[in-house]
C-alpha positions as a LaTeX table, in Angstrom:
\begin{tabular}{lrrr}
\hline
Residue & $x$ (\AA) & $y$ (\AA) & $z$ (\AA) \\
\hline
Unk1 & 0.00 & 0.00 & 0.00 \\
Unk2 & 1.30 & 3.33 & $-0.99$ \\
Unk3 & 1.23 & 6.73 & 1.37 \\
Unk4 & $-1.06$ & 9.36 & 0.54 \\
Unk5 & 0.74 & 12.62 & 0.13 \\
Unk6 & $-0.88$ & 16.00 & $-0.90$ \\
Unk7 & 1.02 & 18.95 & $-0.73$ \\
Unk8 & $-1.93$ & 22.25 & 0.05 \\
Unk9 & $-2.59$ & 25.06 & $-1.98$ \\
Unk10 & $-3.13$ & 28.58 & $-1.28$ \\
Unk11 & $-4.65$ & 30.56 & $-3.62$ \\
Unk12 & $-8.63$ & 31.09 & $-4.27$ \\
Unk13 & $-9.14$ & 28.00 & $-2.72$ \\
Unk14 & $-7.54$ & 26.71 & $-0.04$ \\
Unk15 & $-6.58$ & 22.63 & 0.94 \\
Unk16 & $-4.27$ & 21.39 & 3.85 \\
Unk17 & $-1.37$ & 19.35 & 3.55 \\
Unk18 & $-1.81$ & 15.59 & 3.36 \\
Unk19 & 0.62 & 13.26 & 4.92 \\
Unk20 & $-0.53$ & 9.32 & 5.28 \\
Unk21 & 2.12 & 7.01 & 5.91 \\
Unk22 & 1.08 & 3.09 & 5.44 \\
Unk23 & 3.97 & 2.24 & 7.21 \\
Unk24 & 3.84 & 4.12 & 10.68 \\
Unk25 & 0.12 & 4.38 & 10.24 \\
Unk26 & 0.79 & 8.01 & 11.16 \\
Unk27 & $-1.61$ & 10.15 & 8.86 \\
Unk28 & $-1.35$ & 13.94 & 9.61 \\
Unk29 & $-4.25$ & 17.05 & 7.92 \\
Unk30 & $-2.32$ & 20.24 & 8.24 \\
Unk31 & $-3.30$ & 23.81 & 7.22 \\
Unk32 & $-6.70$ & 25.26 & 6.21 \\
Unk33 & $-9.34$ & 23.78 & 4.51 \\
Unk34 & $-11.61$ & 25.61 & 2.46 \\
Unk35 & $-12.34$ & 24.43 & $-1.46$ \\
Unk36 & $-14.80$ & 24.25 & $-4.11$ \\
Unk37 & $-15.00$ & 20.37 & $-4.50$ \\
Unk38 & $-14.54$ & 19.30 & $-0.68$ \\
Unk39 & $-15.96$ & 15.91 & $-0.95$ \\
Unk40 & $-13.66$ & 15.15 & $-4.45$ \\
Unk41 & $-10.92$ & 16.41 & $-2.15$ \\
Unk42 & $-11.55$ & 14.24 & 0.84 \\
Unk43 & $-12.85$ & 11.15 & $-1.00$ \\
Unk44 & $-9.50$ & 10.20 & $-1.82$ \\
Unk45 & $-8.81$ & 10.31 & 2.05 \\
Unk46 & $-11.48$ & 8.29 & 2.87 \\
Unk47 & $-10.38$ & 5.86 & 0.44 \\
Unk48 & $-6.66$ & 5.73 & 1.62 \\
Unk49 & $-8.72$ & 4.45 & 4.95 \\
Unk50 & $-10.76$ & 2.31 & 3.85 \\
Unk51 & $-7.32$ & 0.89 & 2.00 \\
Unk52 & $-5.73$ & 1.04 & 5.32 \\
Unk53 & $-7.95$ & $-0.72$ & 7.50 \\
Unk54 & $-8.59$ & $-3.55$ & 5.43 \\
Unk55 & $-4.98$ & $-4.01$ & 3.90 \\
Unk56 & $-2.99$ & $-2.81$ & 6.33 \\
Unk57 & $-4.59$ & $-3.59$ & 9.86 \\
Unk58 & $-2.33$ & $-1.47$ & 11.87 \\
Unk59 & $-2.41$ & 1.23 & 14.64 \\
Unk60 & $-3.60$ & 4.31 & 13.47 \\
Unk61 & $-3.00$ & 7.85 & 14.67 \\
Unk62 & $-4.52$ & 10.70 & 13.20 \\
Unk63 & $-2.92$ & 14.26 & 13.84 \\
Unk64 & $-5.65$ & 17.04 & 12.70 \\
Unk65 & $-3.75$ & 20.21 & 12.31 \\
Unk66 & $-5.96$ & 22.09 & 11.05 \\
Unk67 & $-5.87$ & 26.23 & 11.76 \\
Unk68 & $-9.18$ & 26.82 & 9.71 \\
Unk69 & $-12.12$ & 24.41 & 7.69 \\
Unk70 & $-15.44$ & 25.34 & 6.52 \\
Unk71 & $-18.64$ & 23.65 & 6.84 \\
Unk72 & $-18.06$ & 21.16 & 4.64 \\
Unk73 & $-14.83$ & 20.26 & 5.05 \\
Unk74 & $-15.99$ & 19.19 & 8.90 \\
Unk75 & $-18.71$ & 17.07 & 7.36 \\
Unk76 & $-16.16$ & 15.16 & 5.23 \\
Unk77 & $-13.89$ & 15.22 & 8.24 \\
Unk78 & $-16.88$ & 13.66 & 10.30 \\
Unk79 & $-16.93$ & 11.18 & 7.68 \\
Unk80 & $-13.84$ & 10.05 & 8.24 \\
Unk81 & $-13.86$ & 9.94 & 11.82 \\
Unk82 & $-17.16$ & 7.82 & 11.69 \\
Unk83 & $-14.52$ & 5.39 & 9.50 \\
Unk84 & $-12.70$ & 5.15 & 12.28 \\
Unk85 & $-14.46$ & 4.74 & 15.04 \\
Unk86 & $-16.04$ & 1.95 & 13.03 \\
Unk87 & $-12.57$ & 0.28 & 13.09 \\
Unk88 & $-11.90$ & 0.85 & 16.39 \\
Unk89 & $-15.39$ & $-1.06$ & 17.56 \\
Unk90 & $-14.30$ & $-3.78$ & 14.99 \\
Unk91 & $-10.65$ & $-4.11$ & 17.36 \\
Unk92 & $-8.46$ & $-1.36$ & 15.59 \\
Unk93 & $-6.62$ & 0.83 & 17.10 \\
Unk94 & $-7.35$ & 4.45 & 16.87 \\
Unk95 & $-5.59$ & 7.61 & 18.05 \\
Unk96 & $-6.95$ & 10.98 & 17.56 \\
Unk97 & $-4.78$ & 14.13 & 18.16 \\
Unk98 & $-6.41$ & 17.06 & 17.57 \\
Unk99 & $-4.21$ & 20.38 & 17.69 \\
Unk100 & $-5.50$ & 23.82 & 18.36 \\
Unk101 & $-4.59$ & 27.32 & 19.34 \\
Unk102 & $-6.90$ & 28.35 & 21.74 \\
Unk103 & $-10.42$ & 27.40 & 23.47 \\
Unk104 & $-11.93$ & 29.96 & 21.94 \\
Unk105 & $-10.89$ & 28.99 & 18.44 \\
Unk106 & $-13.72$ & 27.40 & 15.96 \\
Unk107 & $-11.73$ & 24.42 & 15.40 \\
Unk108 & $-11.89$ & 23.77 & 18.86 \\
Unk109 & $-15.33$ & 23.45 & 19.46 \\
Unk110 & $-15.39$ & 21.85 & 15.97 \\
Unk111 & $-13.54$ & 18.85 & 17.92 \\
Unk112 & $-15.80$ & 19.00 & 20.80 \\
Unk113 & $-19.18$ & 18.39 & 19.01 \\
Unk114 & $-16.92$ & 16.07 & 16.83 \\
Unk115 & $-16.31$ & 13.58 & 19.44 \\
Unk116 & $-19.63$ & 13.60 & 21.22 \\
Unk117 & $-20.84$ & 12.87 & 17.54 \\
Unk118 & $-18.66$ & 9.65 & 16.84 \\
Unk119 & $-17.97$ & 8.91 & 20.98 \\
Unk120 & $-14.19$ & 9.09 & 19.79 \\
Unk121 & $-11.91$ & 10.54 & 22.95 \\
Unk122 & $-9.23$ & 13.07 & 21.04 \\
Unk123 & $-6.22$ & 14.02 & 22.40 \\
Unk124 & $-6.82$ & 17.84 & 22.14 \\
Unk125 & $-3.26$ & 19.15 & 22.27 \\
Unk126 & $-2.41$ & 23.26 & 23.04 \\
Unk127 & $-0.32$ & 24.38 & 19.95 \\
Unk128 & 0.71 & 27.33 & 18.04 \\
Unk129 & 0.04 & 26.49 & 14.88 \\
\hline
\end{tabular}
């Protein structure tokens, strides 16, 4: 299985950096998230998963860096949690970080409703970003 790497782009649109490693099992969304075909964008994520779980059968850890994401971008990124906490009831194992700046920043109370949705714990981690 190959890693999933997608360097971001900044310009009208914008998409984080992608870094999902098959062999660690470390996969890493960095940056800000905002683009005109989110789903197209994170489908490709969701497949690298999918991939992963059923290939691959590893630990899993998850590091959301993510400064800024629009609505949909958190539905896709719901989607992928769901994934995982799917393979976590099913006896993977799952690691969420999720880094922020502050308590009062969106993304963190993005996480919040985020794991009361999927009953994932995250690892919410203080960091300037």
């Amino acid at each position: 299985m190959n890693d999933l790497v997608i360097k971001g782009e900044k310009k009208t649109y914008f998409t984080p950096d992608v870094n999902f490693s098959a062999k660690t099992g470390i996969c890493e969304i960095a940056g800000e998230s905002y683009q005109e075909e989110t789903f197209e964008f994170f489908n490709k994520l969701v497949a690298w998963i999918e991939e992963f779980i059923v290939k691959v059968k590893k630990p899993i850890v998850f590091n959301f860096k993510l400064s800024y994401f629009n609505t949909s971008s958190a539905r896709a990124i719901l989607e992928m949690l769901i994934l995982l906490k799917k393979y976590k009831e099913e006896g993977g194992s799952v690691e969420i970080n999720w880094y922020y700046q502050d308590e009062e920043d969106s993304t963190y109370e993005e996480a919040e409703d985020m794991q009361s949705q999927t009953g994932l714990r995250f690892n919410m981690i203080h960091h300037a970003m």
